[in-house]
TORMINU-684655 format. One record per residue (C-alpha): residue in three letters; x, y, z. Coordinates in steps of 0.25 Angstrom, whole numbers, padded with zeros to 4 digits, always signed. Layout:
! TORMINU-684655
ALAXYZ...
***
This chain:
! TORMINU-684655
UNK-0071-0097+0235UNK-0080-0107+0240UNK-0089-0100+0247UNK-0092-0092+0233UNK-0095-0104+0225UNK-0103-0110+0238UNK-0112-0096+0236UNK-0113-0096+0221UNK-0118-0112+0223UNK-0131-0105+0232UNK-0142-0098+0229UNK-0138-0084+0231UNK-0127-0088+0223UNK-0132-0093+0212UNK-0141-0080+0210UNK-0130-0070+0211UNK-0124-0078+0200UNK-0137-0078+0191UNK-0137-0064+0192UNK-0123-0061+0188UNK-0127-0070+0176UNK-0139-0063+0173UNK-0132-0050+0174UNK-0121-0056+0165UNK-0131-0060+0154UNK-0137-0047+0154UNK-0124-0041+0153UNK-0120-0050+0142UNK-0133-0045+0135UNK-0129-0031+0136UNK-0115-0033+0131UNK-0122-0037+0121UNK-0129-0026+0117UNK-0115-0018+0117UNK-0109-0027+0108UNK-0121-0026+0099UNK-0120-0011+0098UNK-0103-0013+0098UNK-0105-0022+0086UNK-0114-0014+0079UNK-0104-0002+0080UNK-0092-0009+0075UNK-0099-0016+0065UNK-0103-0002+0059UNK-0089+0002+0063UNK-0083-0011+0055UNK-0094-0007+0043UNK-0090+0006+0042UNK-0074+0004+0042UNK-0080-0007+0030UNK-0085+0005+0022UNK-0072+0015+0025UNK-0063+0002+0018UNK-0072+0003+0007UNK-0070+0018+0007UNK-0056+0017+0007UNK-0056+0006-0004UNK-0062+0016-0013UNK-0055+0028-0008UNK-0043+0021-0011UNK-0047+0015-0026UNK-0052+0029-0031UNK-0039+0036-0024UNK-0031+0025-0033UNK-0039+0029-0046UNK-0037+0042-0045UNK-0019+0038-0044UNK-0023+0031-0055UNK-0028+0042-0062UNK-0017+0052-0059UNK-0007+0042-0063UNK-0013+0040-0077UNK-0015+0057-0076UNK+0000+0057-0074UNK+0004+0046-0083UNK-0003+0052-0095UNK+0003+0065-0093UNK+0018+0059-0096UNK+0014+0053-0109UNK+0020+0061-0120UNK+0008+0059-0129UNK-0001+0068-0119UNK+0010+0077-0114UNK+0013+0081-0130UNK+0000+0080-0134UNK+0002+0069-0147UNK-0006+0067-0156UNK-0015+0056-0153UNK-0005+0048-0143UNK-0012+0058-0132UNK-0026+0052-0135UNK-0021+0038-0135UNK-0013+0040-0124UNK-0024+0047-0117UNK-0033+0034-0121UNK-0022+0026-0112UNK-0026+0033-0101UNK-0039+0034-0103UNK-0041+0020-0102UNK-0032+0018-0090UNK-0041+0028-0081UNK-0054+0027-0088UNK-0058+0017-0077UNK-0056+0029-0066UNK-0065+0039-0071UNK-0056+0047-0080UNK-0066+0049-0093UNK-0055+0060-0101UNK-0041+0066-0102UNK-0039+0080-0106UNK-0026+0085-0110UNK-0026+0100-0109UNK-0015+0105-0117UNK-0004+0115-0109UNK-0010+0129-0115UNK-0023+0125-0108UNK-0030+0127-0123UNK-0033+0112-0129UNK-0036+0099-0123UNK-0037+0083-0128UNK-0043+0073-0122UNK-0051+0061-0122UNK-0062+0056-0117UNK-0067+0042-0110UNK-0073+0038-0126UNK-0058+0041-0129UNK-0063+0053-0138UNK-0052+0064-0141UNK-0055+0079-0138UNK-0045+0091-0141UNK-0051+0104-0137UNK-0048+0117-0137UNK-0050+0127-0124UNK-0045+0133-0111UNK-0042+0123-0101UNK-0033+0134-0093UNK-0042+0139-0082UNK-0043+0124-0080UNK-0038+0123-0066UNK-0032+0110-0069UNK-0025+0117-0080UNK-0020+0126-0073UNK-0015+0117-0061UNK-0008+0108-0069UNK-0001+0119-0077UNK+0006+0122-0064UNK+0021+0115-0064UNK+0020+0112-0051UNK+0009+0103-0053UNK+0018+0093-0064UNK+0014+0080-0062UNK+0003+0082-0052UNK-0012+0079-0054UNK-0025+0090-0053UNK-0037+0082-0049UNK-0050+0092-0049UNK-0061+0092-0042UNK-0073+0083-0046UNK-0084+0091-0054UNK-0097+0089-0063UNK-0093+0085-0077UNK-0096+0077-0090UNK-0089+0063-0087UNK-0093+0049-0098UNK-0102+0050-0107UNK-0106+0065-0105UNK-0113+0060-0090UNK-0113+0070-0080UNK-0100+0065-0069UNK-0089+0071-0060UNK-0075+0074-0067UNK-0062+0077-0059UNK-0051+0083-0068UNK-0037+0075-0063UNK-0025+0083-0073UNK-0012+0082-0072UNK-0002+0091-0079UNK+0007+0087-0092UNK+0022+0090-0094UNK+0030+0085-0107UNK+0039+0078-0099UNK+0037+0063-0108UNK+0045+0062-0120UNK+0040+0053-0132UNK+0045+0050-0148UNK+0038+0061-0151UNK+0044+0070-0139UNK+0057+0065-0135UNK+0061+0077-0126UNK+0051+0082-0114UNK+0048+0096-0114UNK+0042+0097-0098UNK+0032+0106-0105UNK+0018+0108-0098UNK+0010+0100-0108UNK-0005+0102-0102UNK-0014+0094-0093UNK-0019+0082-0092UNK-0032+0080-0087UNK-0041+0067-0082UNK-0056+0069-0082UNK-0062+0059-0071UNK-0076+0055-0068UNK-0075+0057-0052UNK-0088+0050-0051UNK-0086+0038-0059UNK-0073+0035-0051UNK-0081+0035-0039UNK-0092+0030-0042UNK-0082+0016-0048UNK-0076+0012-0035UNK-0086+0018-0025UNK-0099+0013-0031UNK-0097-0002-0029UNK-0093-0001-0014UNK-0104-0007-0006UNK-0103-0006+0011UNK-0113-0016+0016UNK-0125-0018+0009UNK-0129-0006+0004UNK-0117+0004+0008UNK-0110+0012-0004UNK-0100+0022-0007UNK-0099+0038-0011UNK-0088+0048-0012UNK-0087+0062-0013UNK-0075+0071-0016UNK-0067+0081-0008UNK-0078+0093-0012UNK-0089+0083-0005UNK-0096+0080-0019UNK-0101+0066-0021UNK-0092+0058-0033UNK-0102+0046-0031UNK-0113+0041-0024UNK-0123+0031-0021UNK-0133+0042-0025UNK-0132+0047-0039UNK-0137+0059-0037UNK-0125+0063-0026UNK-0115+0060-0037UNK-0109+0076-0038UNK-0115+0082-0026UNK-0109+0088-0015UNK-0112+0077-0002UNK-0113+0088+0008UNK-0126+0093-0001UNK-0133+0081-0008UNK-0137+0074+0004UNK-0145+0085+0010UNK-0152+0088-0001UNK-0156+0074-0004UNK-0161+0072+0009UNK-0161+0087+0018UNK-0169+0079+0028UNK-0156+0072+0035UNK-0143+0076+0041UNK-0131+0073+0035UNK-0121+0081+0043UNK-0115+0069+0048UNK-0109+0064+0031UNK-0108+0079+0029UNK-0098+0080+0040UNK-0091+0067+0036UNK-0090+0073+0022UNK-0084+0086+0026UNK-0075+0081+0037UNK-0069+0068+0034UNK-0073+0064+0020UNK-0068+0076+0013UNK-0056+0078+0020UNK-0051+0063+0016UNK-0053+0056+0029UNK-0057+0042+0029UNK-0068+0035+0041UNK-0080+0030+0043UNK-0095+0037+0050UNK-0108+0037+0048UNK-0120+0048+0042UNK-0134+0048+0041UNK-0140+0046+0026UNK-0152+0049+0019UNK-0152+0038+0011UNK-0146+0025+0007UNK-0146+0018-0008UNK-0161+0024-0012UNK-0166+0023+0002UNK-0169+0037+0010UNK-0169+0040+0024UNK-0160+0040+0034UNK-0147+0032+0035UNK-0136+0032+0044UNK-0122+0028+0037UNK-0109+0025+0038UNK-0100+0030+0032UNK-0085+0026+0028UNK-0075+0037+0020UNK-0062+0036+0015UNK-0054+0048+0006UNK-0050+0046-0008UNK-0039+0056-0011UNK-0037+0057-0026UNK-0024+0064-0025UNK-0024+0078-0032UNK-0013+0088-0033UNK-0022+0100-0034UNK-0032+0099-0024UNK-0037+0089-0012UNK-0044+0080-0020UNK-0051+0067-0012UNK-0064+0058-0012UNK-0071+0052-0002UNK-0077+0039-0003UNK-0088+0035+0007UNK-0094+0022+0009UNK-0108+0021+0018UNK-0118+0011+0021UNK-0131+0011+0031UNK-0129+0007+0046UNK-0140+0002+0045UNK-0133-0010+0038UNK-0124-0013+0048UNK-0134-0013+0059UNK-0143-0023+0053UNK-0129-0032+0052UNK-0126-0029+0065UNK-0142-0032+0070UNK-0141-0047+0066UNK-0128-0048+0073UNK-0135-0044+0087UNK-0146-0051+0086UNK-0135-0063+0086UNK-0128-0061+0095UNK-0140-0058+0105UNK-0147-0070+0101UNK-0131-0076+0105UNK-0130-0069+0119UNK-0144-0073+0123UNK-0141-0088+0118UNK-0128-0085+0128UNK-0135-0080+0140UNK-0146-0093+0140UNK-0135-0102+0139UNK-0127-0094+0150UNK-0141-0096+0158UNK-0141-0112+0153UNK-0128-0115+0160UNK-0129-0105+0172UNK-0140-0113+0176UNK-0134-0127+0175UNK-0123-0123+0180UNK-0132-0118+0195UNK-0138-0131+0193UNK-0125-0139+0194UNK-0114-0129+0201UNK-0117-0134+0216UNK-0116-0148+0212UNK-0100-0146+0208UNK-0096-0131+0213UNK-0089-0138+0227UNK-0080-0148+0218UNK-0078-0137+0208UNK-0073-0128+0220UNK-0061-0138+0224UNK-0058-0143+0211UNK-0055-0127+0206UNK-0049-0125+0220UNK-0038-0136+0216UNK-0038-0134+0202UNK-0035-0120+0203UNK-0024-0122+0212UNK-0016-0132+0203UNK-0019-0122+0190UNK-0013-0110+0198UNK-0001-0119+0200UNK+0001-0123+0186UNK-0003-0109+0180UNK+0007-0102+0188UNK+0017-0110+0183UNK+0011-0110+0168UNK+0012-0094+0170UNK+0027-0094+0175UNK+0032-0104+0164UNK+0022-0097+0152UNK+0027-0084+0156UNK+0044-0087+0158UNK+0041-0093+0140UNK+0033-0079+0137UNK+0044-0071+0145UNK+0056-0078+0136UNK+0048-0080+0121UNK+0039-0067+0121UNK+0051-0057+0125UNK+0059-0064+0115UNK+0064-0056+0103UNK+0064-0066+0092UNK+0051-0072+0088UNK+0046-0086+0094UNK+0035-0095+0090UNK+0032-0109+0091UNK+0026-0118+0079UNK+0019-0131+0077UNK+0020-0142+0066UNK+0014-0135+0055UNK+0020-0121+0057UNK+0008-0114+0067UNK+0014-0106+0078UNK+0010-0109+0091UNK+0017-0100+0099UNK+0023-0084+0096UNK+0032-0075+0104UNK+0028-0058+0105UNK+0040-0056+0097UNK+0035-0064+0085UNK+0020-0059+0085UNK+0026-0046+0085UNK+0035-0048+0072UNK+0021-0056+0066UNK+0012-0045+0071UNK+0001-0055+0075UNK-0007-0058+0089UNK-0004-0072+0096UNK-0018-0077+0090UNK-0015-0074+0076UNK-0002-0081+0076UNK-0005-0094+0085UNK-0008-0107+0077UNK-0006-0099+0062UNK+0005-0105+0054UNK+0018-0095+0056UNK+0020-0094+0041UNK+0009-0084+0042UNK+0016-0074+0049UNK+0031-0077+0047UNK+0034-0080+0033UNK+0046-0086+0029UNK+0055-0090+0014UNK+0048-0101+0013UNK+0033-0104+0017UNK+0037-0120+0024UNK+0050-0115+0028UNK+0045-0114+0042UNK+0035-0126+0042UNK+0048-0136+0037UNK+0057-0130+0047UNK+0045-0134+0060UNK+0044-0149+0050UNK+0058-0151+0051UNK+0059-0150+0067UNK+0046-0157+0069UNK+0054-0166+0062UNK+0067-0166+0067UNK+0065-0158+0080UNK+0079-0150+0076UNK+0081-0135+0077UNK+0081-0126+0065UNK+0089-0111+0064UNK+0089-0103+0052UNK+0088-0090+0047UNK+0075-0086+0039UNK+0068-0074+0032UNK+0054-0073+0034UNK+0043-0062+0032UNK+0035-0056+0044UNK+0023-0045+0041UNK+0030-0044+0028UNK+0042-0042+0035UNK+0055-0049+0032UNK+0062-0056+0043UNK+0075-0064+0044UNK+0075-0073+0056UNK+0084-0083+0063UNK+0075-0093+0066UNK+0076-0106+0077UNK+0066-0118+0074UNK+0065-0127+0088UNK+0055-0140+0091UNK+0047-0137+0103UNK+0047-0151+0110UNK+0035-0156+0118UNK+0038-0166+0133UNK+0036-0178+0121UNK+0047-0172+0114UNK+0037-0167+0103UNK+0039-0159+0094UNK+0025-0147+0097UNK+0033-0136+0088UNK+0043-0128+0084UNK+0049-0116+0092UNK+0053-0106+0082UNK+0063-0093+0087UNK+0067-0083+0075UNK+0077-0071+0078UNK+0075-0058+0068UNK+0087-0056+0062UNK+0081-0046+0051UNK+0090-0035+0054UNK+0104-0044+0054UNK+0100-0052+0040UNK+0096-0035+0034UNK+0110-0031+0040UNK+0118-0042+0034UNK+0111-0039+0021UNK+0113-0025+0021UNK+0127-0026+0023UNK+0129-0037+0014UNK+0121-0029+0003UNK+0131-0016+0007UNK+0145-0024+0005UNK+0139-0030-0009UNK+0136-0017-0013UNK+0149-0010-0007UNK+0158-0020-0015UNK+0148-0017-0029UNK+0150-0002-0026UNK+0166-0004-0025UNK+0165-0014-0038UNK+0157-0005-0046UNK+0164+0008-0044UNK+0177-0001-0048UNK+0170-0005-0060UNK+0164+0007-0064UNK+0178+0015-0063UNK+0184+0005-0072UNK+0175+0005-0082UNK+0173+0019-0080UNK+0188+0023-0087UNK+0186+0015-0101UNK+0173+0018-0103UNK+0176+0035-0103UNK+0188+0030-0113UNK+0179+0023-0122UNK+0168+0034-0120UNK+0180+0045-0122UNK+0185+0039-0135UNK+0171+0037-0142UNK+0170+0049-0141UNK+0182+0053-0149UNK+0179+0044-0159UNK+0165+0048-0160UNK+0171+0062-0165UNK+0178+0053-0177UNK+0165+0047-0183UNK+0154+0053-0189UNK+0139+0051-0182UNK+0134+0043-0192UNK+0145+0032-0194UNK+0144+0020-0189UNK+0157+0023-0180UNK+0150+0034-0173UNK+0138+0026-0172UNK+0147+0013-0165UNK+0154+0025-0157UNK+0142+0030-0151UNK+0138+0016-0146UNK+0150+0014-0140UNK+0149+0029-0132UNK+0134+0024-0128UNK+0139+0011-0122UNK+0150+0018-0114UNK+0140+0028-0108UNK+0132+0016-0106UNK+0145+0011-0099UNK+0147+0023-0092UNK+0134+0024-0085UNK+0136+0010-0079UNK+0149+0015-0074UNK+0142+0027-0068UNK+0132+0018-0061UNK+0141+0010-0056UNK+0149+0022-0048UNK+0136+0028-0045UNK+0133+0014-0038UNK+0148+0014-0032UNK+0146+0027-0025UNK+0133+0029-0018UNK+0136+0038-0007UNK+0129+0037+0006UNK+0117+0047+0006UNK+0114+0062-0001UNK+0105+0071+0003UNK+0097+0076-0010UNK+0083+0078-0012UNK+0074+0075-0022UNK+0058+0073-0027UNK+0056+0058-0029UNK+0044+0062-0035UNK+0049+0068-0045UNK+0061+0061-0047UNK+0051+0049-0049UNK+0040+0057-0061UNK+0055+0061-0067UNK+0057+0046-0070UNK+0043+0043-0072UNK+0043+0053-0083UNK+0055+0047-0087UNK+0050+0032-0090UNK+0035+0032-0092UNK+0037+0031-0105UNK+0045+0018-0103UNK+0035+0013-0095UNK+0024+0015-0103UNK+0032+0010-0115UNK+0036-0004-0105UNK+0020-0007-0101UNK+0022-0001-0088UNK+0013+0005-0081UNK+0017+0017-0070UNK+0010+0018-0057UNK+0014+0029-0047UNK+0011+0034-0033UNK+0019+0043-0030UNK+0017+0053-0018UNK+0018+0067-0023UNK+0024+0073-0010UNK+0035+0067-0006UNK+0047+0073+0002UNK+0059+0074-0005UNK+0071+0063-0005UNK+0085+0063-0002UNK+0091+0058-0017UNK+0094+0063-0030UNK+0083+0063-0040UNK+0091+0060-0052UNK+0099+0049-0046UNK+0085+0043-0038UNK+0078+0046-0052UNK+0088+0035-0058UNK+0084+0026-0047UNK+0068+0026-0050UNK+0072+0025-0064UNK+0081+0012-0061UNK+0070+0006-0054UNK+0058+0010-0063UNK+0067+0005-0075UNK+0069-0009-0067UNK+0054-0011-0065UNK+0051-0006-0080UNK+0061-0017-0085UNK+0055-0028-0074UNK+0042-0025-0080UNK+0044-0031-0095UNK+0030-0030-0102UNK+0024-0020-0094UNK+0019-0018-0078UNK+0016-0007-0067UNK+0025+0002-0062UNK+0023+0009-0047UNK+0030+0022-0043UNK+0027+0027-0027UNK+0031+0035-0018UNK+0029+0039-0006UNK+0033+0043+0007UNK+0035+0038+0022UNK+0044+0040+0034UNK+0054+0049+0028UNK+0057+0040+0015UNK+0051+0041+0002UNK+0046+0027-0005UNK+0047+0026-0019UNK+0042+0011-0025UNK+0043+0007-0040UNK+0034-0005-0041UNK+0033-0014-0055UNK+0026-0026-0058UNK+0039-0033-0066UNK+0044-0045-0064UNK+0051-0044-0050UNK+0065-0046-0046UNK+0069-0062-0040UNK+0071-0063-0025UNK+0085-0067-0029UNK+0089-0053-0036UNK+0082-0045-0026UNK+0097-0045-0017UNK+0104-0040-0032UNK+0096-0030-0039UNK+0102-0018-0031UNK+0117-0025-0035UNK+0125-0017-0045UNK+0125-0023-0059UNK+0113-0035-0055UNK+0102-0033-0066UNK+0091-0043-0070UNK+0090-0037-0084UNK+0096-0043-0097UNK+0111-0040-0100UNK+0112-0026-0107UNK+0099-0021-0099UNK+0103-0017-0087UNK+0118-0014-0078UNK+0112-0017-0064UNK+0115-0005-0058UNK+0103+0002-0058UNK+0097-0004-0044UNK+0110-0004-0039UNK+0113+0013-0042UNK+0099+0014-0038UNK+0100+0009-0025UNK+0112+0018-0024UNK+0104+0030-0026UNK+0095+0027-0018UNK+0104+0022-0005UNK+0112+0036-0007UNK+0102+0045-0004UNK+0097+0036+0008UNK+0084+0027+0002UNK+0083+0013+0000UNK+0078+0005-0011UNK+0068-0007-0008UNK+0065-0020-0016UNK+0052-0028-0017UNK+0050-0038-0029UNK+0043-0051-0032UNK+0041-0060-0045UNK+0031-0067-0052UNK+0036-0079-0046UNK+0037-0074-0032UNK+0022-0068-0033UNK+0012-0065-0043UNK+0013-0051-0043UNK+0027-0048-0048UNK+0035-0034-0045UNK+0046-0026-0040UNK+0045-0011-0029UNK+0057-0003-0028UNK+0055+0005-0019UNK+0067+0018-0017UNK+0066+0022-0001UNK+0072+0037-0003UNK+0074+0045+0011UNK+0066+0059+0012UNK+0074+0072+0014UNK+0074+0080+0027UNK+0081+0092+0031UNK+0097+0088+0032UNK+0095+0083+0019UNK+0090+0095+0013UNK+0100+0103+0021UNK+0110+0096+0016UNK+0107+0098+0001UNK+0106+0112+0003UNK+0120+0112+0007
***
């Protein structure tokens, strides 16, 4: 080793060297250059992603307006006043809704009449028209006149048409079918006639041009869309508004290629794929010539039964933007790397003048040095490697804590369960990633041993990743050789699953010992109220119907039916068997009970949102009985809504189980009722509103057939935003289930 930095001290030396740092410069210099042109490409990369977010945003907002419009469609159609036709209740009821999705286009509603011979509509100046003609070559009329297509929405394709105030637009036709299936004052029994077709006129254009006008990508970048026949529904360009894209480019400007957009057009954008590229342009906000772009895309599918219908929204700007960006940036950072390299040659040069003056002390001193460190290092290595060895194979997590609650130190185990790197995690407070009952629960507990240098156990629940956890958790002073306190040694054990066992078996005897209580209760009660029931009968025989008798007997007959029901409920509850294998639609199982309370809701203020999924599989359970369960709940969210609200219906499907949520904005049920609601007989209402059983068969039904029934709530005092989500987890049908009902 000496005799290397005896050379590198001479003149041969000391030129080798200054070419190895010249050529390390230069190298430097060139790496440079890469790195310029790397930036520049994920700059554009990272700008173009920028512009496919924008896409998607709007994608997403016109996708939502168009739900919006369909539940409005479908809404409408269950009002008695349209689906009879009454006079002047239609046109006020059609004002409603002319007003709730006037802001997404919708400039008219058309009700054509089920012979296809007369329509009434109304206009966005809220003028009434009835007119007589033929409407039944229509082929909207004649789609929605199927039966198959009950409930289901026709969306047409965009076309040339008159939209406000007589201007020249775009007009899509979205219909849905009518069916007397509501029942008024006026109607009190439901016919399940075909009644006609309902029909919103939309001005595609001015929904387009709404949400895709103001987007601005960069300093000049914009937005356009164009719809599955390749037809532009807004652009920047007034004069492309209607034409097909394919065409209009080239015959503005023939002079310039536009194969590259054409082929993006044809083989991502309409067939509903999402990404990002780049074309050439003609032009650019009034200025001509050749511009390259880029280009970022996203599908808006609207939804319809009929046909494939989808947008595309594309978002563009010049990359000539980004490169101007990017061109300050390099001029930096080579003005940075040259001021580097002249202060490398600086120091390189004081460092020839003063090496040969202490390169032979430095020589001994590392010789020495380097003995002693290998000493202490291989001893570091053995003892650092035996603690990793025990804490990071350990299965329970283990951190260490200072004063005020910042973690010094984290096993794998617990940077797993936190799903955070050892950098993010080191020196942040712990109440960041572990969230427990109380916020200073944690931070008293490390006061109280910093304090009092005593040991602390206890069981705690605590929230991870919006997980819930139940940990049994040991607090322990680290002691320094003073006999200091440096911080606290905190060990916690999962014990999730034992804490959800001892529940569940808990929550199974309670129920047992209700179920055995209740069908005791219910069969003796069940014997004198069929007496009572049996001898007002007879006595109703005796009595005239309009005596004041009959009438006193007759209440007393109610109420025993009323009892009876009870009775009957309670047996049900007592003898839930263990699963069944029937099939049934939730779909229609949920429009049956839609249909059924819409006009309760609309009578209590509250507002129905759905989003349901129209093909889902089928369901082990018995429509009827899981028709009564939907009920329950939608009746409990009506009454937790007093003065009105919002009412969410979904459904969709995952992983063999079918989700059904109902979700209001009532009051929310207290953390301390959320153990009892599914108890037989437990009711939060007023006496004389409510038995308590309703949950409690509910979950019954529900548990039968295999499914399970989930609970999230919050109050106004718990959060801002107040609300209960039941969601019903029902299992899908497979082939031994079918098999086995066919037997």
């Amino acid at each position: 080793m000496k005799k290397y930095f005896k050379y590198f001290a001479q003149k041969p030396g000391l030129r080798l060297l200054t070419v190895a740092i010249f050529i390390l410069l230069v190298g430097a210099l060139f790496l440079g250059v890469l790195s310029a042109r790397e930036m520049k490409r994920m700059v554009s990369e990272d700008f173009n992603f920028q512009q496919l977010a924008l896409a998607k945003n709007t994608a997403g907002i016109l996708a939502q307006s168009f739900k919006i419009i369909k539940r409005e469609l479908l809404t409408l159609s269950l009002s008695p006043s349209i689906q009879y036709v009454e006079a002047i209740s239609w046109a006020n009821r059609m004002k409603i809704s002319l007003s709730s999705v006037g802001e997404y286009g919708v400039f008219r509603i058309i009700l054509i009449d089920s012979d296809g011979a007369q329509s009434h509509s109304m206009d966005y100046n809220q003028a009434l028209f009835t007119e007589t003609s033929s409407y039944n070559d229509l082929d909207c009329f004649k789609w929605c006149k199927k039966p198959e297509n009950k409930n289901r929405v026709y969306i047409s394709n965009a076309r040339e048409g008159i939209v406000e105030n007589s201007e020249p637009g775009i007009v899509m036709d979205i219909c849905t079918p009518v069916y007397q299936v509501s029942s008024d004052e006026a109607h009190p029994k439901h016919t399940y006639r075909f009644s006609g077709v309902l029909v919103f006129v939309l001005d595609a254009r001015s929904l387009a041009e709404k949400y895709v006008s103001p987007i601005r990508s960069g300093k000049t970048g914009y937005g356009w869309v164009i719809d599955e026949s390749g037809s532009f529904l807004y652009h920047l360009e007034r004069d492309f508004i209607g034409q097909n894209a394919f065409e209009i480019r080239k015959i503005k400007d023939p002079h310039i290629s536009f194969t590259k957009i054409n082929l993006i057009q044809k083989t991502k954008m309409l067939q509903g794929e999402e990404g990002t590229s780049w074309y050439i342009s003609g032009w650019h906000r009034g200025v001509t010539g050749t511009v390259n772009k880029l280009i970022g895309y996203a599908p808006v599918h609207i939804g319809a039964a009929n046909a494939s219908r989808k947008w595309s929204v594309a978002v563009v700007a010049p990359i000539s933007e980004v490169e101007e960006a990017i061109h300050a940036i390099y001029v930096r950072q080579t003005m940075i790397q040259g001021a580097v390299a002249a202060a490398v040659l600086v120091i390189f040069a004081f460092l020839i003048a003063n090496e040969r003056a202490w390169l032979r002390t430095l020589q001994y001193e590392v010789t020495e040095k380097t003995k002693d460190l290998e000493h202490y290092a291989r001893k570091l290595r053995r003892s650092e490697e035996r603690y990793r060895s025990v804490v990071e194979s350990a299965g329970d997590l283990i951190y260490t804590i200072d004063k005020d609650c910042n973690v010094l130190s984290m096993n794998q185990y617990s940077r797993g369960l936190i799903q955070r790197r050892s950098e993010d995690i080191i020196g942040k407070n712990i109440n960041n990633f572990i969230e427990h009952d109380a916020v200073d629960a944690v931070c008293s507990i490390v006061t109280k041993i910093f304090e009092t240098r005593e040991s602390i156990a206890r069981e705690e629940r605590v929230e991870i990743k919006d997980m819930e956890y139940w940990f049994d958790t040991k607090y322990k002073p680290v002691l320094t050789a003073g006999d200091h306190i440096s911080a606290v040694l905190v060990i916690s054990r999962d014990i999730t699953e034992q804490r959800v066992v001892e529940e569940q078996l808990f929550h199974t005897e309670k129920l047992a010992s209700l179920g055995a209580l209740s069908a005791g209760v219910a069969h003796e009660i069940n014997n004198p109220v069929a007496v009572i029931l049996g001898f007002t009968e007879l006595l109703l025989e005796r009595f005239p119907e309009n005596s004041k008798e009959h009438e006193i007997l007759k209440t007393i007959e109610r109420q025993g039916h009323n009892c009876k029901r009870i009775v009957e409920n309670l047996l049900a509850f007592s003898r839930i068997p263990k699963k069944a294998t029937i099939e049934t639609d939730v779909v229609d199982d949920l429009q049956r009970v839609v249909n059924v309370v819409m006009n309760t809701l609309l009578t209590k203020k509250v507002d129905l949102r759905t989003d349901i999924d129209e093909d889902l599989p089928m369901v082990r359970g018995d429509g009827q009985q899981l028709e009564q369960v939907f009920l329950n709940i939608i009746n409990n969210a009506t009454a937790a809504m007093d003065g009105g609200g919002i009412l969410t219906i979904s459904a969709h499907s995952s992983d063999d189980i079918v989700n059904v949520s109902f979700t209001d904005t009532g009051h929310g049920i207290p953390h301390e009722n959320m153990d009892k609601i599914f108890e037989p007989f437990f009711t939060s209402k007023k006496v004389g509103e409510g038995t308590g059983l309703g949950l409690s068969v509910s979950y019954g039904i529900v548990k039968k057939f295999g499914g399970e029934i989930q609970v999230k709530s919050q109050t106004r005092a718990e959060s801002k935003v107040s609300g209960t989500t039941f969601t019903v987890l029902l299992p899908v049908t497979n082939k031994k289930d079918r098999e086995s009902k066919i037997e």
